[in-house]
C-alpha angles and dihedrals in degrees: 000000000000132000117279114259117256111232085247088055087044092051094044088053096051097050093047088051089052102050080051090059098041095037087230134126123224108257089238089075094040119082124231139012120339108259122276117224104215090247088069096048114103111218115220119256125216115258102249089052089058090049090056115084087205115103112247093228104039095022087177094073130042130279107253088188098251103144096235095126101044089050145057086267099250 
C-alpha cells in the first residue's frame, strides 16, 4: 500500500481534476491578467463629461460614481 497524501498532494489533485473537468487552467499558470468579460470593462469618458458633477444618464441629479454609464450596464 502506498504512503498517505499529503493535503498539498490532495489539493493539488483536486485542482488538477477539476481544470480537467472544466478544460481550464489555474490562473497561476496562465500569464498575464486574468480575462475581462466585456460587462466588467469601463469605457472611457470624454473629458468634459469627467469634469460635470451631473450624472450622464440622469443629468438632473448628481454623479455617485457607479459606472453605469461607462459600462454595458451589467
Amino acid at each position: 500500500m502506498s504512503d498517505p497524501l499529503t493535503r498539498d498532494q490532495i489539493r493539488d489533485r483536486v485542482q488538477l481534476a477539476i481544470e480537467r473537468r472544466l478544460g481550464v487552467r489555474a490562473f497561476a499558470e496562465t500569464s498575464g491578467p486574468p480575462p475581462v468579460h466585456s460587462s466588467h470593462e469601463r469605457f472611457r469618458l470624454s473629458e468634459d463629461a469627467e469634469a460635470s458633477r451631473a450624472c450622464l444618464i440622469e443629468p438632473a441629479v448628481n454623479c455617485i460614481g457607479c459606472g453605469y454609464c461607462r459600462s454595458y450596464g451589467h
